[in-house]
N, C-alpha and C positions, 0 to 999 in steps of 0.2 A: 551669424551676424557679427559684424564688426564691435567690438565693446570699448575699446580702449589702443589710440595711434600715440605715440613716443618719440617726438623729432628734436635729434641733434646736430647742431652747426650745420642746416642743413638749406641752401641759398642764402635767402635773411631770414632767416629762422635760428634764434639762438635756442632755445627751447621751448617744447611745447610740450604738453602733456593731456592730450583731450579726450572725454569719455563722450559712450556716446548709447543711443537709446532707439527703442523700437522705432517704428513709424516713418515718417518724413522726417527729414531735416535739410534746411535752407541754409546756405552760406550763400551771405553777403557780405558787402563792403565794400572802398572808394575806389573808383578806376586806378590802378597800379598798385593796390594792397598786397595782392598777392591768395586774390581768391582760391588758385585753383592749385595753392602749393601744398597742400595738405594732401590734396589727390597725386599731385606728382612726385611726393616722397611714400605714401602709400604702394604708387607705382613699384617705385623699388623693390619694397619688400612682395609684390607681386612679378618679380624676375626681367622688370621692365630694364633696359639698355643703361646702364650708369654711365655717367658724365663727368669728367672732373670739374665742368664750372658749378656741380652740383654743391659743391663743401665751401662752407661760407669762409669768405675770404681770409679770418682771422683765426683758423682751425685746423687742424693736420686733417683731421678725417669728418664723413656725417655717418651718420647713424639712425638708422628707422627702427621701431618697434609695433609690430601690429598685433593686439591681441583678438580671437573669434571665439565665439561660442559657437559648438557642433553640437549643442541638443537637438538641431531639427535638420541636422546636416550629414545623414546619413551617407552619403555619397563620399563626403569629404571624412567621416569618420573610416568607413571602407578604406580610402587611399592612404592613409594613415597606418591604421592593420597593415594592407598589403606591403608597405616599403620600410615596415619595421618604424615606425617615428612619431607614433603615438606618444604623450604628455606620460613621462615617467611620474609626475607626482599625482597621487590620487587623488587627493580634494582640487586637482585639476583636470581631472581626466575628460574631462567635456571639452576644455579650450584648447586651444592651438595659438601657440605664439610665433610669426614669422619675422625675422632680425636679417637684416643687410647693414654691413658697412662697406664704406668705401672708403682709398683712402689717396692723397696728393700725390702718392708712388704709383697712381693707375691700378692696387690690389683690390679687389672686391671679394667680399667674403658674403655668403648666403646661412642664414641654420632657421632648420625648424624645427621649433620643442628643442631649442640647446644645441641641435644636431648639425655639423656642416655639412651642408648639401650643395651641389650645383646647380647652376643658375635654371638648368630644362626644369627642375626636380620645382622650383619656387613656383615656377610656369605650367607646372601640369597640375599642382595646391590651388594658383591662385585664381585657376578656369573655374575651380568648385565654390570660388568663397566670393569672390565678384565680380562683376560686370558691368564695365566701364565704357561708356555712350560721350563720347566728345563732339564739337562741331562738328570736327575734323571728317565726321559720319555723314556730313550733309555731302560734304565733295566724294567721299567714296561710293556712295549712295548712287552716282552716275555711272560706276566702271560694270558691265557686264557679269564680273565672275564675282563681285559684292552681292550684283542682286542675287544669285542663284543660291550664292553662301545664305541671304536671308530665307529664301524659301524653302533651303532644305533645312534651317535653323527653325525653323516654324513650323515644318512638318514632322520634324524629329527622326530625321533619316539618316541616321551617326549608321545604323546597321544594316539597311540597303544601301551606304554610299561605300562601304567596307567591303559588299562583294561585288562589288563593282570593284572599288581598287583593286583588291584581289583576283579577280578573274582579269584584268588590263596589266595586271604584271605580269602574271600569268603567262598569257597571251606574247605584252612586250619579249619575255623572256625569251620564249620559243621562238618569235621573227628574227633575232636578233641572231642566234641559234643558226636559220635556215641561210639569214642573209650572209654569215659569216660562210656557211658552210658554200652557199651561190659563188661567192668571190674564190673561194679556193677551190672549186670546182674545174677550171682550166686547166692549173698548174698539176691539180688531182687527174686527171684524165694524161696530160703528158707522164705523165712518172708512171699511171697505169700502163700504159703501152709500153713506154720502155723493159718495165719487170715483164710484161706479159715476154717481151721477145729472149730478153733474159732466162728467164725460166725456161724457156721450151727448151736453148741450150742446153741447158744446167737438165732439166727430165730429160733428156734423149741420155745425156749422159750416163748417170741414172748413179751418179758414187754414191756409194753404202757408206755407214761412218765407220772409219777406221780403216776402210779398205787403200787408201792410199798408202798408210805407213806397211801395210799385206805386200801391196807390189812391190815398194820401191825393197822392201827386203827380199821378197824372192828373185826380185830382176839384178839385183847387188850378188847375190847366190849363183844364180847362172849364171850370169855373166863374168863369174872368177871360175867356174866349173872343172878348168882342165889345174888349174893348181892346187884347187878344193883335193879332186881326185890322185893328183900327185902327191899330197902332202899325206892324205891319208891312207894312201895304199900303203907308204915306205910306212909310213905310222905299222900298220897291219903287219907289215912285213919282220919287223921289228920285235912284235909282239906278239905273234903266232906261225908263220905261213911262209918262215924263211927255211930252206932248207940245211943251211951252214950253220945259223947262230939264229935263234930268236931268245928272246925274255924268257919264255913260256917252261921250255925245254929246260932250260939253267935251272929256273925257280922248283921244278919236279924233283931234276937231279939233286938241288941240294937238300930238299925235303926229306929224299932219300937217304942221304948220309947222315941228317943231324937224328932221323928215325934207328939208323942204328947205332947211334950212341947213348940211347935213352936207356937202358941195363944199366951204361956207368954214370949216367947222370939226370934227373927226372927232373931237373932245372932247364933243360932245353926241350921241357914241352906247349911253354907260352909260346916258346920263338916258332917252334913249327906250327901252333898253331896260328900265329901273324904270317908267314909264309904260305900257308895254307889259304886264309882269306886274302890276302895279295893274288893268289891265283886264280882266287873264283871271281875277283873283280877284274884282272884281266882279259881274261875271256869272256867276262860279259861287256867290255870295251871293246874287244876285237868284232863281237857276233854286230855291236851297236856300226861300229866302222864298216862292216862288213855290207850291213843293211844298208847307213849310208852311202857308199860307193854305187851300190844298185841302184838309187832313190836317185842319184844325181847324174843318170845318165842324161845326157841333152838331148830335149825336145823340141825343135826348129820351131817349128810351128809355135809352141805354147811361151816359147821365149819372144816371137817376135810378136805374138798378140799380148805379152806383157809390156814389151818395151811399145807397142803403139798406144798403148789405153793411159801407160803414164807419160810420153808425151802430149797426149788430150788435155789430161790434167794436168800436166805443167802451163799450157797453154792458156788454157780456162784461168786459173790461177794467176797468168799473169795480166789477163785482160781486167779479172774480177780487183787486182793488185791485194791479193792476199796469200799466206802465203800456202801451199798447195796442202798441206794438213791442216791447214783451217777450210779449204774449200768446201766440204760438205758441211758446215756451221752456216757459210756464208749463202750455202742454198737453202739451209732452212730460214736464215734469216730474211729474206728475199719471201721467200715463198709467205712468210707470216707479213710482211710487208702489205703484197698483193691483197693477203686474204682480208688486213685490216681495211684497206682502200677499197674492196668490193662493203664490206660491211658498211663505211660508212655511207658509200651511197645508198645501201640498201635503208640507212639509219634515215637519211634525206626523204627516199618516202615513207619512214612512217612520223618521220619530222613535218611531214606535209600533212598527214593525215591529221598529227597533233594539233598542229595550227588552227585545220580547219577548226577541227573539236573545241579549240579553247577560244575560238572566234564568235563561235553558234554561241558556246556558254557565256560569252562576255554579251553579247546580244540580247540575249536572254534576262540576265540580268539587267543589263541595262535599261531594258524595255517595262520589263516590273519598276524600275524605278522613276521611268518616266510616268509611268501610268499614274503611280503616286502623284509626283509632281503635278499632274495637271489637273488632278482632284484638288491639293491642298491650294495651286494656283489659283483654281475659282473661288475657295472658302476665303485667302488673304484678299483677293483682290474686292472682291466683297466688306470685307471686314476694316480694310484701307479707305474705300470708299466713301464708308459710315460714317468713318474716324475722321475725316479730312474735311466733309462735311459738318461736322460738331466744331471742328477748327474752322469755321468760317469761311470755308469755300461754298458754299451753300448748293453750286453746281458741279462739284469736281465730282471727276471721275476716274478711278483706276482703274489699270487689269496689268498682270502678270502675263506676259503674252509669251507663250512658249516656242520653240520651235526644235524639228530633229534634223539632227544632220545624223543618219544613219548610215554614210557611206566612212565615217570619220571614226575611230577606237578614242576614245581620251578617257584621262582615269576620274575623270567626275561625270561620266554617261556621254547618253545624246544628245541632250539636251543643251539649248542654248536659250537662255530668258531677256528680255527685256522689260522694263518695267516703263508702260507709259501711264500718261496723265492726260487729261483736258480740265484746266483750271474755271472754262467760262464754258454757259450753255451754246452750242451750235458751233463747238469748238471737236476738230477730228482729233482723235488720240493720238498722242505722236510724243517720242522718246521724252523720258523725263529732264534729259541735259540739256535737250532743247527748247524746253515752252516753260518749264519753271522758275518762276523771279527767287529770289535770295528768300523774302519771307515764305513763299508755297512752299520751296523746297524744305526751308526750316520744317514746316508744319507735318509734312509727307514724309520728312526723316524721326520726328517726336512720333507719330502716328506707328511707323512702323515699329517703333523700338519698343513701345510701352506695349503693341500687341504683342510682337518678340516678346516681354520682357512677362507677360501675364505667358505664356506657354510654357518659358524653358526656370527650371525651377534653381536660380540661382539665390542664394538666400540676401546678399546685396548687392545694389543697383544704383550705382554713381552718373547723375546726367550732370555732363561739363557743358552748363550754356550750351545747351540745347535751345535754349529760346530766344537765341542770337535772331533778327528781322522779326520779330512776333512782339503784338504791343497789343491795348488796348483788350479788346472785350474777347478777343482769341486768348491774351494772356490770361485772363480769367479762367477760359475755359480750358487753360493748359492745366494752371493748379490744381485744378477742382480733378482733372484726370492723373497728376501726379499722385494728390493726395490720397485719389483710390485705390491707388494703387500701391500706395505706403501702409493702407490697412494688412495688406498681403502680405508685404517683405519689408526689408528695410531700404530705404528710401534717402541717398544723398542726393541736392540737388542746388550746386552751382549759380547763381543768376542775378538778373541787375533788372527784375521786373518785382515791383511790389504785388501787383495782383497773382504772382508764382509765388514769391518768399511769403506772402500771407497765408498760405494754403498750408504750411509746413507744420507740423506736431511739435518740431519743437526750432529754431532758427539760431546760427553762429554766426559772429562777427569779427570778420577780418580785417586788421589795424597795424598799419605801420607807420612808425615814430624812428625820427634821425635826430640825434643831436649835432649834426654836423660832421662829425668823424665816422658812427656808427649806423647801419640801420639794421632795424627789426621789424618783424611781423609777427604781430600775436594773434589770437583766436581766441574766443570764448565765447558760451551762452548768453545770448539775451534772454534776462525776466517777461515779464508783456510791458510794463511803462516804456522798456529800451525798443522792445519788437515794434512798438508803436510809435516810436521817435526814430526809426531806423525804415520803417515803412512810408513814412511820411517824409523821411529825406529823399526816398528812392522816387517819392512821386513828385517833389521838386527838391531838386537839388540845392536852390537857392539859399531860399527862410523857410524857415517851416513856421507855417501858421494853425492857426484854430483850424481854418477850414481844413488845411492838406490832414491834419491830426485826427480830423472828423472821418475824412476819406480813409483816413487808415484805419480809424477803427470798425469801418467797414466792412472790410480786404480782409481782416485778422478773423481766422477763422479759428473757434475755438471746442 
């Protein structure tokens, strides 16, 4: 619950500092006091949209402070734990203090418990700590996807509406997937054909890797063969196999002479032995020439099936515009191409299959949530009915009237609600924007919210003139259902109806004073003498007399 708000330079608010207690509590005050500014600096510290005409005129910055107790706010002590921001001091560890400033340089700064936070972080705290019912509820009250937000609010379907969202993304995802893949499915199909006719050249062909730089070196080989062959015969010749003069014959004989001088000198045994292995690698250079001469005889045939296979592949190469040792990269690269663009199609149906699956499940769920729905629709509509009834409609009638659009995916079901009324007997139900006056509406919007508000276990509950068109012996019976409901939680409640501000546990008074240059708005507690002079102004505005004084001590419920 709320214990203690801290507003500085905040509209005309120079400072306030208000505590605050179980039960109801009533603010009142004079038309343009500035009832409901205490809620809309509250706002703030509840992550609400900051303004600069918020900082009162005479002040660089404003400043909210909200303190709560979490003894019975386990929900909001949980979210605390999980985001690290639990109240470091101990003899505080129950409360939670939530600070916003702003400042005339458009800076807005957020902390909770000390801590700076951002503005979402204020807004997911201050869903746990309170819930705020403005007029503003009576006009929303009309749009379609309010009403449905109430009745899934009423039903408590935060985790049937979650697998629905989930299985609609789900879902979305995948369509989004197929249709993408539908559009490039032309451009996919031309680029198929083309590789496919690509490829068949490139297989017939059939080049091995490596095998191009094979040809163009053997077809380089042959194709010099007669000067290959001349070059190394005379080589040969030179070196073994001439009959006048070869290497061979010289290198023997001289082996010979320097072998018989070795009795006069045993220092020309390294040299014969270096002339020796000069010899033996000769001859195995000649047997090598030898063999190659044989090896390079010309083969017509095997030369022109060389020189056609690397004209193919020069050709290929230059059509593929690569260059002809890259050619068998470029047919694997091709080849992996095709085989991706066969895969994706084949992805397409089981991308179809998915679809269907995550269609049925979205169905499925949806349809569990509907089912809910039209359970909990009969119990509100019921329960609306009663309530609206006790508000002095004595013949109204509600219902939540459902309907499915099952041909439609949307991420809050199938469901589509309207909420009608018949305000008089012998009156057909028909939509609430249409047959409701400014007061029924009032009544059908307090009605709904304080059911709302007994379901969903928010520990405070701020109603901003909510009993805006509602007077007399209805506003009675406003209080008296406020009240009961202040026994539960705690209980703010905004209003310019004395038979409301009567009902309240305990009641604030809002007063603003100009000296001409300045103005202020203050707040404080009425005793009962004040509550009863403040009651009795609300029920004539005028003089307050013995009698209206009487009337008030009537209305003061105690």
């Amino acid at each position: 619950m709320l214990t203690q708000l801290t507003i500085k330079h905040f509209a005309i608010v120079q400072f306030l500092k208000l505590t605050f207690k179980k039960g109801m509590t009533t603010i009142t005050g004079e038309t343009g006091a500035g009832k409901s500014i205490a809620i809309d600096a509250l706002g703030l510290c509840l992550g609400n949209r900051a303004d600069l005409h918020m900082i009162r005129n005479d002040a660089d910055k404003a400043e909210v402070n909200a303190r709560f107790s979490l003894q019975e706010n386990q929900h909001a002590q949980d979210w605390l734990k999980k985001n690290d921001l639990q109240n470091e001091d101990k003899d505080e560890a129950d409360e939670c203090i939530l600070r916003r400033i702003i400042t005339k340089e458009g800076r807005s700064r957020g902390y909770i418990n000390s801590t700076p936070v951002p503005l979402s972080q204020l807004k997911n705290l201050g869903e746990l700590l309170v819930n705020i019912h403005s007029q503003h509820a009576q006009q929303n009250l009309q749009k379609n996807d309010i009403q449905l937000a109430i009745l899934d609010e009423y039903a408590g379907h935060n985790a049937l509406l979650q697998k629905v969202k989930d299985t609609y993304h789900g879902w979305s995802l995948l369509n989004k997937q197929r249709k993408q893949q539908m559009q490039d499915q032309q451009d996919t199909q031309a680029r198929k054909q083309l590789l496919e006719y690509q490829l068949e050249e490139l297989d017939q062909f059939a080049l091995l890797q490596g095998e191009f730089q094979k040809i163009e070196h053997e077809h380089k080989r042959l194709a010099n063969s007669d000067s290959l062959l001349e070059t190394c015969q005379l080589t040969l010749n030179q070196l073994s196999d001439a009959e006048d003069f070869e290497v061979l014959t010289i290198l023997r004989k001289s082996v010979f002479a320097l072998e018989s001088q070795l009795d006069n000198d045993q220092s020309l045994h390294s040299i014969i032995t270096l002339l020796q292995e000069a010899i033996i690698q000769i001859e195995e250079a000649s047997d090598e020439l030898r063999q190659f001469n044989e090896n390079l005889a010309l083969d017509p045939q095997h030369f022109q099936s060389l020189e056609l296979r690397m004209s193919e592949a020069l050709a290929l190469a230059r059509k593929h515009q690569v260059q002809p040792e890259l050619l068998f990269d470029e047919h694997q690269r091709l080849a992996n191409e095709y085989q991706q663009l066969s895969n994706d199609q084949a992805q397409m149906g089981q991308l179809t299959k998915d679809l269907t699956l995550a269609k049925n499940n979205y169905f499925q769920q949806a349809q569990t949530l509907s089912t809910s729905r039209c359970r909990y629709a009969k119990t509100l509509s019921e329960k609306i009915t009663k309530s609206i009834q006790q508000l002095n409609m004595q013949d109204g009638n509600f219902i939540a009237a459902l309907t499915q659009e099952k041909n439609t995916l949307r991420p809050l079901g199938i469901d589509a609600v309207s909420f009608k009324v018949s305000a008089n007997a012998g009156q057909d139900l028909q939509e609430i924007r249409k047959v409701a006056s400014g007061g029924e509406l009032s009544r059908i919007s307090l009605a709904i919210e304080v059911i709302i508000s007994q379901r969903v276990a928010t520990p405070t509950l701020i109603f901003d003139e909510v009993d805006v068109g509602i007077s007399g012996a209805t506003a009675a019976i406003v209080g008296k259902l406020l009240r009961s409901l202040g026994e539960k939680t705690q209980i703010f409640c905004v209003t310019h109806l004395a038979q409301v501000a009567g009902n309240g546990h305990q009641q604030m008074f809002v007063h603003k004073q100009s000296d001409g240059k300045t103005t202020n708005t203050s707040m404080y507690e009425l005793d009962n003498k004040q509550r009863l002079n403040e009651l009795a102004r609300l029920l004539s505005a005028d003089t307050i007399t013995a009698t209206t004084l009487a009337n008030a001590q009537e209305l003061l419920v105690k």
